[in-house]
C-alpha positions as CSV (number, residue, x, y, z in Angstrom):
1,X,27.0,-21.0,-18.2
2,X,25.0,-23.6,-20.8
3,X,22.7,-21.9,-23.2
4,X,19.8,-23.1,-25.6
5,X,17.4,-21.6,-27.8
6,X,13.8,-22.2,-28.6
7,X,12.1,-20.9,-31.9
8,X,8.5,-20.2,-31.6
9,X,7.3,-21.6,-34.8
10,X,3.2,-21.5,-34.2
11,X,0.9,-19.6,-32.6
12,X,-3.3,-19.5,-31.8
13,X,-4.9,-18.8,-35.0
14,X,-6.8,-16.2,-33.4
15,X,-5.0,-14.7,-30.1
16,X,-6.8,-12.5,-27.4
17,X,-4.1,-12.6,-24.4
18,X,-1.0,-11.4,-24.3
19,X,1.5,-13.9,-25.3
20,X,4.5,-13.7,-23.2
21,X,2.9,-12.4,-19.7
22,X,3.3,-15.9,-18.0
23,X,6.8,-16.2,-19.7
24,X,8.0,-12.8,-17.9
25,X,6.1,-13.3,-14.5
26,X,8.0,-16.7,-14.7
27,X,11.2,-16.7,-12.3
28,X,12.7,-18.4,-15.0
29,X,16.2,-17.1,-16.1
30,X,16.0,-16.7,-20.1
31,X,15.8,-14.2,-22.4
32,X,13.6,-13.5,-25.2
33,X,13.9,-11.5,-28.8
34,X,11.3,-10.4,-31.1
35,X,11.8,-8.8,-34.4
36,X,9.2,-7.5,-36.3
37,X,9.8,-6.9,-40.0
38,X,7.5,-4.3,-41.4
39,X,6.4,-5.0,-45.5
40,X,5.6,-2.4,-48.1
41,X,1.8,-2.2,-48.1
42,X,1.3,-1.5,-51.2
43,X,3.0,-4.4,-53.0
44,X,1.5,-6.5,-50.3
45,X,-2.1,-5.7,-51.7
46,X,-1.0,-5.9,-54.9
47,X,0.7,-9.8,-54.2
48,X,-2.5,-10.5,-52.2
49,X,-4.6,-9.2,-55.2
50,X,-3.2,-11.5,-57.3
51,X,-3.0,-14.5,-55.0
52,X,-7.2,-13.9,-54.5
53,X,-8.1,-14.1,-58.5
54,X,-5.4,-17.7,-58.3
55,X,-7.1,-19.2,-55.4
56,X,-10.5,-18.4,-56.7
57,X,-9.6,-20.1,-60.1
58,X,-8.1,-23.1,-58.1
59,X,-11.5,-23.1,-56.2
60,X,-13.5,-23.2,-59.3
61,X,-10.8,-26.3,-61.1
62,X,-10.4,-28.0,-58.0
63,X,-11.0,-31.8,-57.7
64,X,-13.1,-33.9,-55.2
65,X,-10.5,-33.7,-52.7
66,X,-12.0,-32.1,-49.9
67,X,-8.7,-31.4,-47.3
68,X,-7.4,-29.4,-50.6
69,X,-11.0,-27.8,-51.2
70,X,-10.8,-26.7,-47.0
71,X,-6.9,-25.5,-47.3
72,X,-7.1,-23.4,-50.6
73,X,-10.8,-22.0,-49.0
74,X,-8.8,-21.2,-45.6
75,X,-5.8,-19.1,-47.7
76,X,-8.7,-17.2,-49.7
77,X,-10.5,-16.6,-46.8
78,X,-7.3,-15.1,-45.1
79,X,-6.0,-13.0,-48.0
80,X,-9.5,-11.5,-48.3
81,X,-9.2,-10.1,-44.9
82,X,-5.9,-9.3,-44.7
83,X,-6.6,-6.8,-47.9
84,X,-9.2,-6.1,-46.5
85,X,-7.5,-5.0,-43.0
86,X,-5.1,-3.3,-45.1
87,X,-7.0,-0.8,-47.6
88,X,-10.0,0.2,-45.0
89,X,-8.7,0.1,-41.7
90,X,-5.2,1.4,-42.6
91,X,-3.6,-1.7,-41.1
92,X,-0.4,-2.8,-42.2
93,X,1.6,-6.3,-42.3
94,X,4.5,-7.6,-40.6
95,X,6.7,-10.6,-40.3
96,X,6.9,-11.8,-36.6
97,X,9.9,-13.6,-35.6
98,X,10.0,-14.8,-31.7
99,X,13.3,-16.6,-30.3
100,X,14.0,-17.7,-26.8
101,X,16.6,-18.4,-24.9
102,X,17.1,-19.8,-21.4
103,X,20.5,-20.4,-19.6
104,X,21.4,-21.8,-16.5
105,X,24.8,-23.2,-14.4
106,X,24.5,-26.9,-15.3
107,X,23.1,-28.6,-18.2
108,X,20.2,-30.9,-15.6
109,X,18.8,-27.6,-14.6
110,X,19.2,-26.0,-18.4
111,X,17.4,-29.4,-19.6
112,X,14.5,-28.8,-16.7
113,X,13.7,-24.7,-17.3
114,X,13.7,-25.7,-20.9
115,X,11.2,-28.1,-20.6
116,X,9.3,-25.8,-18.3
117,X,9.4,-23.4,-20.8
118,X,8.0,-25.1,-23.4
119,X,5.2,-26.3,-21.1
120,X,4.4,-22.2,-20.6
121,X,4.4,-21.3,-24.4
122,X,2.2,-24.4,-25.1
123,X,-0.3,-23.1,-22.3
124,X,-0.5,-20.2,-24.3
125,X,-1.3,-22.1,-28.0
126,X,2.9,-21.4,-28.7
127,X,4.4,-23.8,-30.8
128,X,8.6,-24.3,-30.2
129,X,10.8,-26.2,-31.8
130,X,14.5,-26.7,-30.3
131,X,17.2,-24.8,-32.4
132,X,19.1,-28.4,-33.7
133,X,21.9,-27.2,-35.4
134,X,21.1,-23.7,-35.5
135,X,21.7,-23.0,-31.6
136,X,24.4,-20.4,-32.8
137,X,22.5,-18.7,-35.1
138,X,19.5,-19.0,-32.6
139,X,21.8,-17.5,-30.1
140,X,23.4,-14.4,-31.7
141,X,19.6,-13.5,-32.6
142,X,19.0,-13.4,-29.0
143,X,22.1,-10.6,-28.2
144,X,21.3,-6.7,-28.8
145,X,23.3,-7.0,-32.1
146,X,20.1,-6.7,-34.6
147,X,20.8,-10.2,-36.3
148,X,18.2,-11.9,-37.5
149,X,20.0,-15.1,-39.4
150,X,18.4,-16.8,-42.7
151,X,18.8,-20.2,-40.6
152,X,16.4,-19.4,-38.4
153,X,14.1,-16.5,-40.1
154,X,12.4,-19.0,-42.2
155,X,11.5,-21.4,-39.5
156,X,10.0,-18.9,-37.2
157,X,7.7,-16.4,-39.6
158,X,4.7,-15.8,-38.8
159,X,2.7,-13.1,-40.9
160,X,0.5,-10.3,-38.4
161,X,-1.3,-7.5,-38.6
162,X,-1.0,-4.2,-36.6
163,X,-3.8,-5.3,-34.3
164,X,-2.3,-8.3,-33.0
165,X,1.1,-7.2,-32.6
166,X,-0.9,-6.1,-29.0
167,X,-0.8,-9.6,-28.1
168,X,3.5,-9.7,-28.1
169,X,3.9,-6.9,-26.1
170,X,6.6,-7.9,-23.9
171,X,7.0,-5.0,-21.2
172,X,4.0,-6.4,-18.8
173,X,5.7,-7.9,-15.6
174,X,3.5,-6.8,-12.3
175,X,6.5,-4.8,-10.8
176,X,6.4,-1.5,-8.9
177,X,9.8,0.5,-9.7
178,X,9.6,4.0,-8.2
179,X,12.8,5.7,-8.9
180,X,12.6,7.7,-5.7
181,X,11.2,5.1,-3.4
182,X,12.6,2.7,-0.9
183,X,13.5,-0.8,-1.2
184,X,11.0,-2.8,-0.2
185,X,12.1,-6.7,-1.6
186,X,11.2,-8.7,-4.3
187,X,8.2,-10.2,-6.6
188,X,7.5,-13.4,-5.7
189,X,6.9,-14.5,-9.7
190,X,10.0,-12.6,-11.5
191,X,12.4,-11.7,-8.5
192,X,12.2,-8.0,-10.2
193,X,12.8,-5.0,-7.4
194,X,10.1,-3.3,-5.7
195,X,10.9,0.3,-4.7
196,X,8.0,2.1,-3.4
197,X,7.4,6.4,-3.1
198,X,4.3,6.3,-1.3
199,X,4.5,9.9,-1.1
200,X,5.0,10.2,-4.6
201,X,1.5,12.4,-5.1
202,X,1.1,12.0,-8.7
203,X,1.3,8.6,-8.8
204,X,-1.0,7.9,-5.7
205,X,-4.0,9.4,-4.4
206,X,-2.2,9.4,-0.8
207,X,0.9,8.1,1.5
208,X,-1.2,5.7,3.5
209,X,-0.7,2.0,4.6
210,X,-2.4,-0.6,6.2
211,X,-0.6,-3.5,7.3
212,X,-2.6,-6.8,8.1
213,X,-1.2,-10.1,9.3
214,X,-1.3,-12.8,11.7
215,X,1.2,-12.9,14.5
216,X,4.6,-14.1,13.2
217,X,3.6,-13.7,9.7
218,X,6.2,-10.6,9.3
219,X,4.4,-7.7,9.6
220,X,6.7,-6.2,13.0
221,X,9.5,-6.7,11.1
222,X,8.4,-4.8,7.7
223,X,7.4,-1.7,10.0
224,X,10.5,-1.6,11.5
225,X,12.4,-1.9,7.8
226,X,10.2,0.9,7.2
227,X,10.8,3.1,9.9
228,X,14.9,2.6,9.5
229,X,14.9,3.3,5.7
230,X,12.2,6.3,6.2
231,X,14.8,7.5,9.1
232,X,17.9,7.6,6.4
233,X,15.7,10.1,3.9
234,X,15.1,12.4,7.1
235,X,11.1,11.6,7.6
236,X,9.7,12.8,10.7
237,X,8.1,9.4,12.1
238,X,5.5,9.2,15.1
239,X,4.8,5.7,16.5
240,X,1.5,4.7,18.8
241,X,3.4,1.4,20.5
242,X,0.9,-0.6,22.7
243,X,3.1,-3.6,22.6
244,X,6.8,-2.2,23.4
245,X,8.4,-3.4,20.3
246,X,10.2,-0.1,18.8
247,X,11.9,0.8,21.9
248,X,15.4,-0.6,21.5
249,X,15.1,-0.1,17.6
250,X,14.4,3.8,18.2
251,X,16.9,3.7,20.7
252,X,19.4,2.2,18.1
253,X,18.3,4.6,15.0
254,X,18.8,8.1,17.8
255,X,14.9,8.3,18.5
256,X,13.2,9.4,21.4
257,X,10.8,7.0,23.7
258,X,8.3,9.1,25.8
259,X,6.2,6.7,28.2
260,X,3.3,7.3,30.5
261,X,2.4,4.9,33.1
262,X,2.8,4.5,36.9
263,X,5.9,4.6,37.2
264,X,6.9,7.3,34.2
265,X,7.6,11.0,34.6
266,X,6.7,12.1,31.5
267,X,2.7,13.3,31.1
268,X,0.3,14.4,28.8
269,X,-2.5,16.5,30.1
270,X,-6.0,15.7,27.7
271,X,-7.3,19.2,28.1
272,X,-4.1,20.8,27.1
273,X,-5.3,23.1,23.4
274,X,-2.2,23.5,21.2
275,X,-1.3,26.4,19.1
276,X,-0.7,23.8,16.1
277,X,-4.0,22.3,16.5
278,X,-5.7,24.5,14.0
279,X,-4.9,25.6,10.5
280,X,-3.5,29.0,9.5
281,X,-6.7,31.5,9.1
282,X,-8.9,28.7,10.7
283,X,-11.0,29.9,14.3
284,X,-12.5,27.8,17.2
285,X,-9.4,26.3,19.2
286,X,-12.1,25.6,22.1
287,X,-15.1,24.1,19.4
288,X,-12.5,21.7,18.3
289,X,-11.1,20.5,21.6
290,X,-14.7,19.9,23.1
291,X,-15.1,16.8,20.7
292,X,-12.2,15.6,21.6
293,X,-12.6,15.5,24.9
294,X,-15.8,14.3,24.5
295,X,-14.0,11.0,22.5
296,X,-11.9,10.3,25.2
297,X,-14.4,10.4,28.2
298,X,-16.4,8.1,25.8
299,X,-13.6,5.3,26.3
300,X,-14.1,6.1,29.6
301,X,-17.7,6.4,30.6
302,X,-18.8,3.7,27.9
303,X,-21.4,5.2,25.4
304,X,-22.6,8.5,26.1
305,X,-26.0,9.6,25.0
306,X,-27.0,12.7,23.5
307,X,-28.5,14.1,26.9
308,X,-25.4,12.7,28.5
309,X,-23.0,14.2,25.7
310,X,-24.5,17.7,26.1
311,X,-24.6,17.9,30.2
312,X,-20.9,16.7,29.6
313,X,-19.9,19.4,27.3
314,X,-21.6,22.5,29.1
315,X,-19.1,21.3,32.5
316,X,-15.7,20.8,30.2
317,X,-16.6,24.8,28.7
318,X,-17.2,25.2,32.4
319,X,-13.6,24.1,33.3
320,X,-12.1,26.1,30.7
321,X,-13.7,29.2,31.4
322,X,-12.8,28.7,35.1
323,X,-9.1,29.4,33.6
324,X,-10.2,32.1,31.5
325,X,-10.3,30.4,28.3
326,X,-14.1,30.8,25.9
327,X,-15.0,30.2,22.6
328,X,-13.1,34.1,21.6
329,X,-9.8,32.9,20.4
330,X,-8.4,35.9,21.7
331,X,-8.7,34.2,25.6
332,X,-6.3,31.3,24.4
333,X,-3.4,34.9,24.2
334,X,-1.8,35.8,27.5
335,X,0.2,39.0,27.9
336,X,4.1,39.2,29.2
337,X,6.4,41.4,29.5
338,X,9.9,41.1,27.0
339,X,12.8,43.4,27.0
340,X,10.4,46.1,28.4
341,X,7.5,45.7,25.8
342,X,4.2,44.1,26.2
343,X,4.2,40.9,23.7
344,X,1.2,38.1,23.3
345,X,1.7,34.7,23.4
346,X,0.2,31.4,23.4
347,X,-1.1,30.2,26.6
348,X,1.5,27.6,27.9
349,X,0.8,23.7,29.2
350,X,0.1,25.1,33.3
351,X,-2.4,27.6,31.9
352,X,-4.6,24.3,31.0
353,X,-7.1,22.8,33.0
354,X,-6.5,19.1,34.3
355,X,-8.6,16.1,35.0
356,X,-8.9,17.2,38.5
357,X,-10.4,20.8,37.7
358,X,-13.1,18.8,35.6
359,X,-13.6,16.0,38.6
360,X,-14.3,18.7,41.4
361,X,-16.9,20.4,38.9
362,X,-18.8,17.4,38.0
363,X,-19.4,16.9,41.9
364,X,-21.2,20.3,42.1
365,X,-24.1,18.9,40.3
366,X,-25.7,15.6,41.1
367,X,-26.6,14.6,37.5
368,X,-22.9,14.4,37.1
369,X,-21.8,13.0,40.2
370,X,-21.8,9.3,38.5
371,X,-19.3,10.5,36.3
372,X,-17.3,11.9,39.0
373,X,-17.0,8.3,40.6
374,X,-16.3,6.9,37.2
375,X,-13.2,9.3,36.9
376,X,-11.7,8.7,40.7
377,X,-9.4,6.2,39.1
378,X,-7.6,9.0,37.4
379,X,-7.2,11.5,40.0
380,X,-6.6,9.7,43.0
381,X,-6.0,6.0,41.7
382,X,-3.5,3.9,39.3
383,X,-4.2,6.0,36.5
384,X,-3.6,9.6,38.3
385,X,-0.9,10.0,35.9
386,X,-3.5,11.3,34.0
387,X,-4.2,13.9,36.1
388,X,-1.1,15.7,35.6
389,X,0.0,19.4,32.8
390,X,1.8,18.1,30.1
391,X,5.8,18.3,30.4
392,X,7.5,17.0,27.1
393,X,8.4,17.8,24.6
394,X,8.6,16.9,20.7
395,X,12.0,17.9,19.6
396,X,12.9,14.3,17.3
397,X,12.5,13.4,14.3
398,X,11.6,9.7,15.0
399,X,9.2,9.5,18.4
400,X,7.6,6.1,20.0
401,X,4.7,6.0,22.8
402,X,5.6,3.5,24.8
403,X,1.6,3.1,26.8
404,X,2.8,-0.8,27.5
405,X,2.2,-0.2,31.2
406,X,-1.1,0.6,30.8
407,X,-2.5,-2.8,31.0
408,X,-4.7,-4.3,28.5
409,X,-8.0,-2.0,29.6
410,X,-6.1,1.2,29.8
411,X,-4.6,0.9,26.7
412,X,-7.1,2.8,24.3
413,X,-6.5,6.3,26.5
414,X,-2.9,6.2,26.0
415,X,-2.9,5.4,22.7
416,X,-6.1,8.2,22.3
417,X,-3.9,11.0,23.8
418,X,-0.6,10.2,21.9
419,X,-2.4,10.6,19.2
420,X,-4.1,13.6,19.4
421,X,0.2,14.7,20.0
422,X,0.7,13.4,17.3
423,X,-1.5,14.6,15.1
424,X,-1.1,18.4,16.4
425,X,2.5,18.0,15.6
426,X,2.2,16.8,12.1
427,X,0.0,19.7,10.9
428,X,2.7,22.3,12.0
429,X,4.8,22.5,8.6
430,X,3.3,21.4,5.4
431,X,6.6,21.1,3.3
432,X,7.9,18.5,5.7
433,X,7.1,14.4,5.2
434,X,6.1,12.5,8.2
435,X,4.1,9.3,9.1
436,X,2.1,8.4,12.5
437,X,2.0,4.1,12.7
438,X,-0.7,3.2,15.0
439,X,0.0,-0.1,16.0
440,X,-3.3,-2.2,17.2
441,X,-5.5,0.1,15.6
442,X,-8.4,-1.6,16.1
443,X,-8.3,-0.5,20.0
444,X,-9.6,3.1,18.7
445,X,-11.9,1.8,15.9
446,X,-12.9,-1.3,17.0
447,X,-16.0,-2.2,19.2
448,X,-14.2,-1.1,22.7
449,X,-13.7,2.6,21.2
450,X,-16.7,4.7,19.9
451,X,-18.1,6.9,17.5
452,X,-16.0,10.2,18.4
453,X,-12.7,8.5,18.5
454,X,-13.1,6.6,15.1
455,X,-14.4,9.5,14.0
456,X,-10.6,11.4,14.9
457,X,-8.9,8.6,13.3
458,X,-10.7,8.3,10.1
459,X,-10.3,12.2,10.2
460,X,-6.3,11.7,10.0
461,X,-6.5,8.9,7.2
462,X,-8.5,11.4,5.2
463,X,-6.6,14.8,5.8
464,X,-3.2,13.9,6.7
465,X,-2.1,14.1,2.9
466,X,-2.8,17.7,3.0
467,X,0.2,17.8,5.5
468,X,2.8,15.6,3.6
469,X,1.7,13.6,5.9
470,X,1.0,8.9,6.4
471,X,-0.8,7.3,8.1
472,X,-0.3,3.5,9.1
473,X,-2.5,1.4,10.1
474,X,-1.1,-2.2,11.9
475,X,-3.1,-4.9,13.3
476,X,-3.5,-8.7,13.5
477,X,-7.3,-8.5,14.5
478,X,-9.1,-8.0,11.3
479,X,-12.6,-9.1,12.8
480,X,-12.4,-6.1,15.7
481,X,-11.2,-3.9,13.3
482,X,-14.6,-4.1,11.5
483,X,-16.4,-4.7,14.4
484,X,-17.5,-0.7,15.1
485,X,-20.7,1.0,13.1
486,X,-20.7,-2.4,10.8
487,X,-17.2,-1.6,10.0
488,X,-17.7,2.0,8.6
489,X,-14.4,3.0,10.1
490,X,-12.5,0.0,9.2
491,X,-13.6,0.2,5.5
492,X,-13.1,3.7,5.3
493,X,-9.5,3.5,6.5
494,X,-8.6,1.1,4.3
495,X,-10.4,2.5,1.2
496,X,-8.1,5.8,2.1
497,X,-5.0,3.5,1.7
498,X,-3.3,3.3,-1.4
499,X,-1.1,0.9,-0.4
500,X,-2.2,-2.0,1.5
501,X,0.0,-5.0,2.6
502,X,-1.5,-8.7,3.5
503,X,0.8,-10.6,5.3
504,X,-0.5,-14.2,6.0
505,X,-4.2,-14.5,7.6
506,X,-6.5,-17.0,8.7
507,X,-9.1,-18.1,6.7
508,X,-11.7,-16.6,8.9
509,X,-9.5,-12.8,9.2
510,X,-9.3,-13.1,5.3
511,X,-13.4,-14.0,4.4
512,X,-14.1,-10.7,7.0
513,X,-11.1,-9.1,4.5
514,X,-12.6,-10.0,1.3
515,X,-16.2,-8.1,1.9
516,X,-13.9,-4.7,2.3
517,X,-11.7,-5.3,-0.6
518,X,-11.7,-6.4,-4.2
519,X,-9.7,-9.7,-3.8
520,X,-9.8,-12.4,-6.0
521,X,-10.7,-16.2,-5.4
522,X,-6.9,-16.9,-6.3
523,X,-5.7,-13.8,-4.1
524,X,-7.6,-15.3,-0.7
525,X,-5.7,-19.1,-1.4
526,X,-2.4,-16.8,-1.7
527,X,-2.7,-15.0,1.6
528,X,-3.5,-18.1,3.3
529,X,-0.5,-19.9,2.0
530,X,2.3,-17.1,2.4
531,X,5.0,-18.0,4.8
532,X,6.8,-16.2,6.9
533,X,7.9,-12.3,5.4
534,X,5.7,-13.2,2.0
535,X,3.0,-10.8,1.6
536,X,0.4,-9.8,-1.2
537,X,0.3,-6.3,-1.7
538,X,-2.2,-3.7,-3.3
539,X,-0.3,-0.4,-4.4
540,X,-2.0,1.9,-6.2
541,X,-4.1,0.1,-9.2
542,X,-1.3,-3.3,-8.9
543,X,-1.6,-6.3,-7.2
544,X,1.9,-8.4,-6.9
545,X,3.4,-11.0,-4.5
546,X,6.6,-10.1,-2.9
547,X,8.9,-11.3,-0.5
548,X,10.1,-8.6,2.0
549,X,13.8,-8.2,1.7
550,X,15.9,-6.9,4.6
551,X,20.2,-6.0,4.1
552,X,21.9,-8.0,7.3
553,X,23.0,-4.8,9.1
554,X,19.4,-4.2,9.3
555,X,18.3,-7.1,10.8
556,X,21.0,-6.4,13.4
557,X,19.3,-3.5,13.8
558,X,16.1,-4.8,14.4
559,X,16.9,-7.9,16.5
């Protein structure tokens, strides 16, 4: 390994940035040692003292030369507010000394990083000098041995005050380094880890994600490398798939895959009300189905109006009370009989109604029997698996809905319905971490959803932390995502994201991005110019580059 030093020999005469920020975001391989030599104030003022009343003698004496008249006024000048500094704002004085070494394999590279280097510190008004003949001395000030050599001290001194030893502070590298997080690869600028705890409460305000890219750009394979290290720390994990890409990785990590779809045997009834669906000492298991329902009859009728809305909801209370169930609680309770005593449980999935009860009762009335039409699809047609009591169950820790065989318009009611799942599991047990990813989000907050479904979902963004719970949001279509209520929903869901990862986008995907979030002119030519796996995230207050990193067992894993 081929070392060499630099002294930093000059600086700004007045500094305002911080001095070695573009020399530590560098990827540069080097090293760099300050010492800072504290002086005894008080004979400090009284050597300054006495160096005012010569200067301002000289000043008085001196000649017609005016670069002597403009040097001896510059030294007065200083002195006067060093003392100044020193006896009213309690300042005190130092002696800076900054030494920097850089080392690489071969001495072409060493020759190239060094004249990077120097490039850098000249950006930032540093003055270097190579260490001729003192590269030893240079050297052994550089290792954690607190030597500071005469050889080199009096080249590199630099008198500063308190004040503007602010500008040297060296720890300032853009790095996120949560000691209980996961992996999640490398800054771009430094090569420094990134380890991420999103659920890490007291460092951020919640556990959410969004995760935005065009297709290709990496952002499959970064929720997958989520959803295999988030599997290894035991974190129930829920996953909306439109697309059938988790299958064979759940599969492979012990998961369970529940489809519904023509040819599936698995079903989820819409109607079904689940124990876990309200809160401990919370009331009204039928008042918060009925919107709901409402949401997903929405997707399906198009956009109900409020006439439309309330004719609707007097016929779903209708169904329910044709099986017994009102707004009392107490009806959702059935009586059996256990080891000879009377005990009350919950009602079970066959006490529910189905789409079929609902579809014979909107064809008593004839305001309603357009609906009844609209709904023949799902009781007698290719989506009659619909019509169907639920029959699964959620005993896994790590869950996909596979709704591929939906087809592209059917889509939105399978992911509406695993979701609604979904979220009534999560909010069983507070104490345990979980995440729902809900890939292609912008099918149930986007233009073909509505009001009442968005509604749901901006619900879970905003509550789930309550119940150590994530959210993730995925897409690639930025534009729809914003396209609902002039992109309440959108905005809101990413505003209740504290993490939020920008894989590369189109320059139309990322104007649409920039009215929703603070990015910055250079931030928008980043995103654009990421390749493949490179993305720009936002966690918490930081903004850094990073390249997703990815061990090659897992990539077996995932391919």
């Amino acid at each position: 390994m081929y070392y060499s030093s630099l002294l930093v020999i000059d600086y700004y005469r007045e500094q305002t940035d911080l001095l070695l920020k573009e020399l530590i975001d560098s990827n540069i391989e080097l090293n760099i040692s300050i010492f800072y030599e504290k002086k005894d104030t008080y004979k400090t003022i009284r050597e300054l003292t006495y160096h005012i009343g010569n200067v301002s003698v000289d000043l008085k004496n001196i000649g017609e030369n005016r670069q002597d008249i403009d040097i001896a006024a510059y030294t007065y000048n200083d002195a006067k507010y060093i003392r100044k500094e020193m006896q009213v704002n309690n300042e005190e004085l130092y002696f800076l000394y900054i030494y920097l070494i850089v080392y690489a394999e071969d001495k072409r590279k060493l020759d190239y990083l060094i004249n990077k280097v120097e490039g850098i510190a000249q950006s930032k008004g540093m003055g270097t000098r190579k260490a001729y003949f003192r590269q030893e001395q240079a050297f052994i000030a550089n290792m954690p041995v607190m030597i500071n050599h005469k050889d080199v001290k009096e080249v590199t001194k630099r008198n500063i005050l308190t004040s503007g030893l602010i500008c040297t502070y060296p720890f300032i590298s853009s790095s996120i380094f949560d000691e209980t997080g996961i992996f999640i690869g490398t800054n771009l600028y430094n090569n420094s880890l990134v380890f991420v705890d999103r659920y890490d409460t007291n460092k951020y305000k919640n556990a959410n994600m969004c995760i935005f890219g065009t297709s290709g750009a990496g952002k499959s394979f970064y929720t997958k490398l989520l959803i295999i290290r988030n599997r290894l720390l035991g974190i129930e994990q829920y996953i909306v798939d439109p697309e059938r890409e988790y299958n064979n990785l759940v599969k492979e990590l012990g998961g369970t895959v529940i489809k519904i779809g023509p040819e599936s045997k698995t079903f989820i009834n819409i109607f079904d009300i689940r124990k876990e669906s309200l809160e401990e000492n919370e009331k009204g298991y039928l008042a918060t189905k009925i919107p709901k329902i409402l949401g997903f009859f929405n997707l399906i009728f198009g956009e109900l109006n409020e006439e439309e809305k309330a004719i609707l909801e007097e016929k779903i209370i209708k169904c329910y009370n044709e099986k017994g169930i009102t707004f009392n609680d107490d009806t959702l309770y059935k009586k059996i009989e256990k080891d000879n005593k009377e005990k009350l449980i919950f009602k079970t999935n066959n006490d529910m109604p189905i789409l079929e009860d609902f579809y014979k009762i909107l064809g008593e009335d004839e305001k309603t029997k357009i609906y009844k039409t609209k709904l023949t699809p799902f009781i007698k047609g290719s989506l009659k698996f619909f019509n169907q009591h639920t029959n699964i169950k959620i005993d896994n820790k790590l869950i996909v809905a596979d709704i591929y065989e939906l087809g592209e318009e059917n889509l939105k009611f399978g992911m509406y319905i695993f979701t609604l799942l979904f979220w009534d599991k999560i909010k069983v047990d507070r104490k345990i971490r979980k995440a729902i990813y809900l890939d292609e989000i912008w099918r149930l907050i986007g233009v073909t959803s509505n009001q009442y479904v968005a509604s749901f979902i901006y619900k879970i963004f905003k509550t789930i932390r309550k119940y150590g719970g994530s959210a993730v949001a995925i897409t690639q279509d930025i534009s729809d995502l914003f396209s609902l209520e002039e992109g309440i929903y959108g905005k809101s869901i990413l505003n209740n994201s504290s993490i939020k990862t920008f894989f590369s986008l189109e320059e139309e995907n990322i104007k649409i991005l920039s009215n929703y979030t603070n990015l910055s002119e250079k931030e928008k030519i980043e995103i654009k110019a990421l390749k493949r796996g490179e993305a720009l995230m936002f966690i918490g207050d930081e903004h850094i580059l990073i390249n997703i990193e990815s061990a090659n067992y897992e990539k077996e894993i995932i391919n």
